[in-house]
C-alpha positions as CSV (number, residue, x, y, z in Angstrom):
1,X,-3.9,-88.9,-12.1
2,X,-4.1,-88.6,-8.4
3,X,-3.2,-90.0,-5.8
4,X,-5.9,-89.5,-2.6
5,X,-9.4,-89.1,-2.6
6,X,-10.1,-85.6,-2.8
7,X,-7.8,-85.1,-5.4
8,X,-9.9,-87.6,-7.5
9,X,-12.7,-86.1,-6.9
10,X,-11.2,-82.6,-8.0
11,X,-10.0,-84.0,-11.3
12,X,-13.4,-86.4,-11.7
13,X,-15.0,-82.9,-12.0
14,X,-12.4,-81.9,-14.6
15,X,-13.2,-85.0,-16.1
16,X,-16.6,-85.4,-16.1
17,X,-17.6,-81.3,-17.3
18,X,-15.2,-82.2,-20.3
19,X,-17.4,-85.1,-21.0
20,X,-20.2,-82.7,-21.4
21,X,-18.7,-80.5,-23.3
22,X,-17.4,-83.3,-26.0
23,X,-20.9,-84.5,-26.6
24,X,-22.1,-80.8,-27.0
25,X,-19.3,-79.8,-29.5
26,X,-20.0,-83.0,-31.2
27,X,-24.1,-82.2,-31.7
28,X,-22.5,-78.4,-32.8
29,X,-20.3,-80.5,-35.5
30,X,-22.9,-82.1,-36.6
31,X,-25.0,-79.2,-37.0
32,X,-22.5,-77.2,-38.9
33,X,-22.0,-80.2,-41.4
34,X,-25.2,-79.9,-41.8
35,X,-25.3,-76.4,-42.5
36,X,-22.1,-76.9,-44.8
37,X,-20.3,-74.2,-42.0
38,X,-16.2,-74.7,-42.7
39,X,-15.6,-71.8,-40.2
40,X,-17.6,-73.4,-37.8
41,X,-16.0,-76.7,-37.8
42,X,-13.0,-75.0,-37.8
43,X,-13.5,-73.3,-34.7
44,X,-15.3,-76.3,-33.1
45,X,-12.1,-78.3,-33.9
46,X,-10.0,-76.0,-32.2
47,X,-11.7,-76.1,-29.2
48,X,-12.1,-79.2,-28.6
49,X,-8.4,-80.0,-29.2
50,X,-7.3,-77.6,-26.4
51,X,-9.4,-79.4,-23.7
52,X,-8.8,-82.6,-25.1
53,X,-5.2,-82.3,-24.8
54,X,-5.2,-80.8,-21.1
55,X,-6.8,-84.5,-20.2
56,X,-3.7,-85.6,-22.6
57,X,-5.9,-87.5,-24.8
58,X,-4.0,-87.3,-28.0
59,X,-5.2,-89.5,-30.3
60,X,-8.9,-87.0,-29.7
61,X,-6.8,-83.9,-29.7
62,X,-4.7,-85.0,-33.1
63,X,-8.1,-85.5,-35.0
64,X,-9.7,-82.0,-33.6
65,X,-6.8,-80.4,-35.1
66,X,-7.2,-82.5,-38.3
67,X,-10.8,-81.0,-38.3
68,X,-9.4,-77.3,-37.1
69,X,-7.7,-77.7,-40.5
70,X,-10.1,-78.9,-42.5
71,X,-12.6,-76.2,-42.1
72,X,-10.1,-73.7,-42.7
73,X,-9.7,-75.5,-45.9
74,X,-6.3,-77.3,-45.2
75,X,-4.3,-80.0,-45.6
76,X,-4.6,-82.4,-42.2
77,X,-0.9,-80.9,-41.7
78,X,-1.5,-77.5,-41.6
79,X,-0.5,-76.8,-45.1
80,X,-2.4,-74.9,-47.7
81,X,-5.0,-76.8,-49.7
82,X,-6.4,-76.3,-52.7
83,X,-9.6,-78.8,-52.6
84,X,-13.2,-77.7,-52.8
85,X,-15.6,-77.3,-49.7
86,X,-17.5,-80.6,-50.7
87,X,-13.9,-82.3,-50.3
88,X,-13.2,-81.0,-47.1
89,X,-16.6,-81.2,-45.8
90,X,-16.0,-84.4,-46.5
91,X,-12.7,-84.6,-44.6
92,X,-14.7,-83.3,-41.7
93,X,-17.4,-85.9,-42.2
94,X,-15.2,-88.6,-41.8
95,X,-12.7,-87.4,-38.9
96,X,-15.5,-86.5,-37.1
97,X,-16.8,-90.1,-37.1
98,X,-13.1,-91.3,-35.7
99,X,-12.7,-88.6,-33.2
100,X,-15.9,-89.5,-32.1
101,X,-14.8,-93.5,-32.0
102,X,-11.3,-92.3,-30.3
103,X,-13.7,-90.2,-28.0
104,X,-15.8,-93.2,-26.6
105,X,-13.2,-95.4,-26.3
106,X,-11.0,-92.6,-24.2
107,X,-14.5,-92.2,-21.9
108,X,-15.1,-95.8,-21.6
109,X,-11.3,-96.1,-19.9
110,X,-11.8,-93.3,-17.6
111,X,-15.3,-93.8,-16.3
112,X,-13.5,-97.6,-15.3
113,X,-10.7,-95.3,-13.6
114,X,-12.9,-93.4,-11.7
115,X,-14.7,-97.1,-10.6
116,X,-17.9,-96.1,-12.9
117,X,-18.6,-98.9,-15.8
């Protein structure tokens, strides 16, 4: 990531408010499967894949954009589906729980980077 000091400390920043914002989409997630909200989730999903993929952490952005699809009532390629809302809030249910495995694991390696355990 980078190289000198300051620089860490710039991208630690970066780091760090995404963080935050991970843990707050995820209580919003939850919240919306709650409320049985596809849009929601859909919309949650696509955020969180944008940010997730400017830190390049792909295996969190491929399952937000599983989830993006999902609420809009998609395959988890982007193709048309033709299930009912209890099967995709189901779909949602379950990435959720794995993006939010793939999420931990992804925090737990850079907290170590950034010397925090």
């Amino acid at each position: 990531m980078d190289d000198d000091e300051d620089d860490r400390d710039f991208s630690r920043g970066i780091v760090y408010g995404f963080f935050e914002q991970a843990e707050a989409t995820f209580e919003n997630m939850e919240k919306a499967l709650k409320d049985k909200d596809l849009p929601t989730l859909s919309s949650l999903g696509h955020f969180l894949k944008g940010s997730s993929a400017t830190l390049g952490l792909s295996k969190v952005r491929d399952s937000c954009e599983k989830i993006q699809h999902f609420g809009a009532r998609k395959e988890a390629d982007g193709n048309p589906g033709n299930g009912s809302d209890a099967h995709y809030l189901d779909l949602v249910q379950r990435t959720v729980d794995q993006v939010k495995g793939e999420y931990k694991r992804a925090e737990a390696k850079l907290k170590t980077f950034y010397g925090e355990t």
